[in-house]
Wavefront OBJ file of the C-alpha trace (Angstrom):
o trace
v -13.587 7.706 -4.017
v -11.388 9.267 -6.546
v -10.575 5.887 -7.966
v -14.137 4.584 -7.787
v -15.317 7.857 -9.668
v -12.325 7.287 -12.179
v -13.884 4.048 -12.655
v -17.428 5.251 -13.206
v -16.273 8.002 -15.686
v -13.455 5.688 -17.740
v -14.277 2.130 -17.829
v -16.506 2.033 -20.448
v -13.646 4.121 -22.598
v -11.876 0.997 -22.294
v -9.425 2.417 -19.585
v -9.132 0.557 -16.462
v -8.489 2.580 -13.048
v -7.404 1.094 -9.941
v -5.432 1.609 -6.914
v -2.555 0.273 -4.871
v -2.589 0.852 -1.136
v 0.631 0.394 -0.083
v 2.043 -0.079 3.684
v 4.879 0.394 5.207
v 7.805 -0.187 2.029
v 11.490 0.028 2.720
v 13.164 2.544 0.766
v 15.698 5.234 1.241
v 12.716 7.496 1.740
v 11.846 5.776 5.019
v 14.849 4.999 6.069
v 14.354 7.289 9.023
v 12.130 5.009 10.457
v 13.962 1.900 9.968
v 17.194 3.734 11.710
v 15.004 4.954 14.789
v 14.499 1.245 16.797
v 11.889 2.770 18.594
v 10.001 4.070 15.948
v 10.588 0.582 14.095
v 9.763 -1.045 16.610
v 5.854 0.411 17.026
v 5.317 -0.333 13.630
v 6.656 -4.004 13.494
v 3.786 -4.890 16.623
v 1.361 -3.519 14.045
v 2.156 -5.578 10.799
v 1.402 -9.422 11.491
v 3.517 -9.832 8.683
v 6.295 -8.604 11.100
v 8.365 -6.702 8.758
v 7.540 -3.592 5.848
v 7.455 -4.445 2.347
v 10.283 -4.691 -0.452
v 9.346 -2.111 -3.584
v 8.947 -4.985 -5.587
v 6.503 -6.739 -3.362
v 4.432 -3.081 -4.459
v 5.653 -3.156 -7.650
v 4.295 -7.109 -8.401
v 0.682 -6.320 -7.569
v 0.972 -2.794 -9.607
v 1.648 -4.876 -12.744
v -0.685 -7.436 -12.363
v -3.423 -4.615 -12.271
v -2.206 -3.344 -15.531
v -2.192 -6.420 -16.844
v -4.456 -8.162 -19.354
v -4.974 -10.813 -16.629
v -6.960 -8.071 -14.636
v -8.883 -7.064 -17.435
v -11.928 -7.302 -15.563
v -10.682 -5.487 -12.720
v -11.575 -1.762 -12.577
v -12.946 0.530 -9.648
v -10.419 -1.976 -7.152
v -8.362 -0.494 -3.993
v -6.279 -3.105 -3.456
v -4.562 -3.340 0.284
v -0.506 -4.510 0.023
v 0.410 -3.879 3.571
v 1.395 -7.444 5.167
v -2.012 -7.319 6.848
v -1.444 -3.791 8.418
v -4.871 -2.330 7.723
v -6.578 -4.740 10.039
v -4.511 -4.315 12.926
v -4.381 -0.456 13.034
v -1.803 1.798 12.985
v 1.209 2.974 15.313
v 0.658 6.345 17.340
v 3.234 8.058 15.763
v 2.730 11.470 17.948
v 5.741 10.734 20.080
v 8.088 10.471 17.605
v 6.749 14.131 16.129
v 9.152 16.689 14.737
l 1 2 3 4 5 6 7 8 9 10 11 12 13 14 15 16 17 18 19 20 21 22 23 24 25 26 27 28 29 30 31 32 33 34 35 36 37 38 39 40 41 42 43 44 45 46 47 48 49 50 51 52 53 54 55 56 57 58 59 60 61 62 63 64 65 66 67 68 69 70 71 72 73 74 75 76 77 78 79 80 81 82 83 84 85 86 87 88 89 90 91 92 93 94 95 96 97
């Protein structure tokens, strides 16, 4: 809602607002989960895509929204998660701290 109010309020300033919705991304921050196989595993069965993201397969879509291209865009959540969203997420309760 924040970026649809964002939206509402800014667009017709001429600014743009939009958002990314990331999944899962491989970075040293998650590393943790890629060096647990368990935990790796539960979230690979979720991701048809089979794998998590590279930062510049975030970064790509990210640029394209600032972009002149997607001048027209404004008000957009925009799912990159390698089709995660649609199959639900991994109970991650187990794995708890």
């Amino acid at each position: 809602m924040l970026t649809k109010n964002g939206a509402l309020e800014l667009t017709p300033s001429g600014i743009r607002v939009n958002a990314i919705l990331p999944g899962l991304v491989q970075t040293p921050l998650t590393k943790r989960l890629f060096d647990n196989q368990e935990i790796h595993a539960a979230f690979m069965e979720r991701i048809p895509q089979g794998r998590a993201a590279q930062p510049d397969e975030i970064a790509a879509p990210a640029l394209f929204l600032a972009s002149e291209e997607a001048s027209y865009i404004s008000g957009a959540s925009l799912l990159v998660d390698g089709a995660w969203a649609v199959s639900g997420y991994p109970d991650m309760r187990p794995w708890r701290n």
